[in-house]
N, C-alpha and C positions, 0 to 999 in steps of 0.2 A: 813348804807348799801352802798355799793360801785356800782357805777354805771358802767357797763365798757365801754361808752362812752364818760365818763366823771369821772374818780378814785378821790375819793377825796383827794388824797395825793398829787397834781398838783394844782399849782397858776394858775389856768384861768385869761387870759385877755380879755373882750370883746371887737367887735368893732367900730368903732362909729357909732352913731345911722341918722348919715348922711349917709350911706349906703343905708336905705327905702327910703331915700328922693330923691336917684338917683333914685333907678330902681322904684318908684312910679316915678316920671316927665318919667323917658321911657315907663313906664306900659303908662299913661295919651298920651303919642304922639301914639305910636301905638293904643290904642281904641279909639282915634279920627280919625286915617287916615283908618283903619279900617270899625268906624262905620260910616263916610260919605259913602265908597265904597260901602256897605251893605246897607244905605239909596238910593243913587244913584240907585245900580243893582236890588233892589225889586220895588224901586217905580217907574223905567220906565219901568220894564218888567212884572210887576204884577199889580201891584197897591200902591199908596203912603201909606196906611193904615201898607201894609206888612213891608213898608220898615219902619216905619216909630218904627213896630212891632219891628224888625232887630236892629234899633236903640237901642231901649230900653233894650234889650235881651246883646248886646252887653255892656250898661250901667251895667247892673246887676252882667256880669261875670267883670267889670273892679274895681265895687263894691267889689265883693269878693278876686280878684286877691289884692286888698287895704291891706286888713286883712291878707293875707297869706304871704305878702311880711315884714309887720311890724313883723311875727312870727320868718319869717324866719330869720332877721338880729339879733336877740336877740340870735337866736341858734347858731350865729357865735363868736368863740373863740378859742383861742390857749394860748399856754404853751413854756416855753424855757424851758428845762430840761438839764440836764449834757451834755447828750450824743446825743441828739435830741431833734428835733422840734414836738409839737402835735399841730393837728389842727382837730377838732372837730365842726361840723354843722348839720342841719335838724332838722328835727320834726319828721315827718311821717317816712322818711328813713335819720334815722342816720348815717353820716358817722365820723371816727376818724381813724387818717393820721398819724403816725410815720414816719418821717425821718429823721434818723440817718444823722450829719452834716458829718460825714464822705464820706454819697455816695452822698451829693448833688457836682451838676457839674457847677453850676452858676445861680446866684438871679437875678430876674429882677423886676424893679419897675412899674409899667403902670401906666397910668391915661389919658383916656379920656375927652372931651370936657366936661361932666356934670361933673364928677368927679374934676374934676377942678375947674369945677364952684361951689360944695360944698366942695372944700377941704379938698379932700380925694385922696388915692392911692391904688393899689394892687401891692401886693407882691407876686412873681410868684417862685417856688422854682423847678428845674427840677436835675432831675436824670436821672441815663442810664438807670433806668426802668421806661417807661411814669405810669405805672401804682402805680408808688409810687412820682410823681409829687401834687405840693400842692399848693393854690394856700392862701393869705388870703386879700379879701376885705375889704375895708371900714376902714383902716387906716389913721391917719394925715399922709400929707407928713414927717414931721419931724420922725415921730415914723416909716415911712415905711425906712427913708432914715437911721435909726439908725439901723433897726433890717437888710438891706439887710449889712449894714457892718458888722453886728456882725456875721450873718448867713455865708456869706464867709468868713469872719477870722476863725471863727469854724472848715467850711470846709475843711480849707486848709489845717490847723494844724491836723486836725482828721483824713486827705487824707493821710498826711506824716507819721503818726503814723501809717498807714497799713502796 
């Protein structure tokens, strides 16, 4: 049965599994600086119990934000096809990205401070329609540094054939 967010006639690549391991260390900074704020603001304005309540509360969704974040990097994968790129993600709300190498307008690579620190990159693909921009997380450098030259050599040549 063909899925049609994912056709099985398409070599998926996933991506690496150092992607949870960022945005879990960002998930872990934000529900600490968070859940001090929330121990702080309940226990001097209410009582330390509350805050202490707040704490906990705030442990629990960071608990579950753990689990949802390792689902989500498993759901991220893409395809190089003839004539386009596909990039496919989500769980709950699936999305899957067709862009044709012809209309992309220039690739860019990012990587911030963690991302660097687990050695990894995104690969940023924009068009003159934002709404068909793609983006894909959680690449090695090498593989992001391969795929944004191929993805512009693609483009160029697919540009000049219009």
């Amino acid at each position: 049965m063909d899925d049609l967010f994912a056709p099985s006639d398409v070599s998926w690549t996933p991506v690496s599994p150092q992607l949870a391991s960022v945005r879990r260390v960002s998930a872990a900074i934000t529900a600490g600086v968070f859940g001090i704020a929330v121990l702080l603001a309940l226990g001097l304005t209410l009582s330390w119990l509350y805050g202490v309540l707040g704490l906990v509360l705030v442990a629990a969704l960071f608990g579950w934000s753990w689990v949802l974040i390792g689902r989500n990097q498993r759901s991220w994968k893409y395809a190089e096809r003839e004539d386009e790129l596909m990039v496919s993600h989500g769980i709950l709300f699936r999305e899957l990205i067709v862009v044709p190498y012809g209309r992309m307008q220039f690739v860019d690579v990012a990587a911030g401070p963690l991302e660097r620190a687990f050695g990894i990159a995104t690969v940023e693909l924009h068009t003159a329609t934002p709404a068909t921009d793609a983006k894909i997380p959680g690449l090695h450098p090498d593989e992001a540094a391969r795929l944004r030259d191929r993805l512009s050599a693609l483009g160029q040549a697919q540009a000049w054939g219009l």
